[in-house]
N, C-alpha and C positions, 0 to 999 in steps of 0.2 A: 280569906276565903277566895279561891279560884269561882270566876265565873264565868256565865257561857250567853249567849245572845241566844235567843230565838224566837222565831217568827209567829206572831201570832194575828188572827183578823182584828177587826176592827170591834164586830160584836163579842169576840171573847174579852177582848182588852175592856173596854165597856163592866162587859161581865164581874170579870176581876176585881174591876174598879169598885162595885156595888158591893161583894161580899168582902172586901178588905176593908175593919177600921182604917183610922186615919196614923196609926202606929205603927200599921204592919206592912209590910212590901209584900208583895206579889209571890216572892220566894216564899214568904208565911203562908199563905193564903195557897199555894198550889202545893206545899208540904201538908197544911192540913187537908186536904181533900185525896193527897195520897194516901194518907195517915187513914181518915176515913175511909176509903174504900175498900184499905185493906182489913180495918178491923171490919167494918160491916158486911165484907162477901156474901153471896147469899150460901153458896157450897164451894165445900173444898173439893179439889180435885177429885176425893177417895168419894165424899158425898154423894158429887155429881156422876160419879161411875154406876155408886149404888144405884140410884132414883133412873138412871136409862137403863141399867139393865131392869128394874124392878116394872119400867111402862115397857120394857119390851117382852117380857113375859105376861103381861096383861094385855100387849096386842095380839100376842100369838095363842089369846084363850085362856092361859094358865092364871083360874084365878085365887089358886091355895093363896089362905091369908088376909084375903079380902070381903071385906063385909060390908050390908048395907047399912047407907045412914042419908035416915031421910032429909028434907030441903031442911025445915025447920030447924033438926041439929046443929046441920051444918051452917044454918045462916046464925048461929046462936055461937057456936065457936068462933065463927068467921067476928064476930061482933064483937068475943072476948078478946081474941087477939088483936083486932084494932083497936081496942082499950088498953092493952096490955102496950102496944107500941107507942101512943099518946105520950105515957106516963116520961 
């Protein structure tokens, strides 16, 4: 395997140090966190297009589509879905 040096501070090296068993090098350890970020995105590009055009027709008034939902609802879903990510 071709490798490559790079520079990193003192408190990511640290960093590294803490989330890497004693098995795994740094190459393990920064592949899984690619690996992670890329499976956990929060939106995909096309997502993210959707969700700003959709707050940009709710800043310009346009509120076809949208409904109210009071505190309680919403802190009730909010609550499911922090359950749901737990798991």
């Amino acid at each position: 395997m071709m490798t490559k040096t790079i520079k990193i501070s003192e408190k990511t090296h640290k960093l590294l140090s803490e989330l890497a068993s004693k098995n795994e090098t740094f190459n393990d350890v920064i592949s899984f966190l690619i690996d992670y970020y890329y499976e956990n995105e929060e939106f995909s590009d096309e997502e993210a297009e959707f969700y700003n055009k959709e707050i940009e027709k709710f800043e310009n008034g346009n509120l076809e589509g949208v409904s109210k939902v009071s505190l309680s609802d919403l802190e009730k879903r909010i609550s499911k879905l922090e359950n749901e990510l737990k798991k």
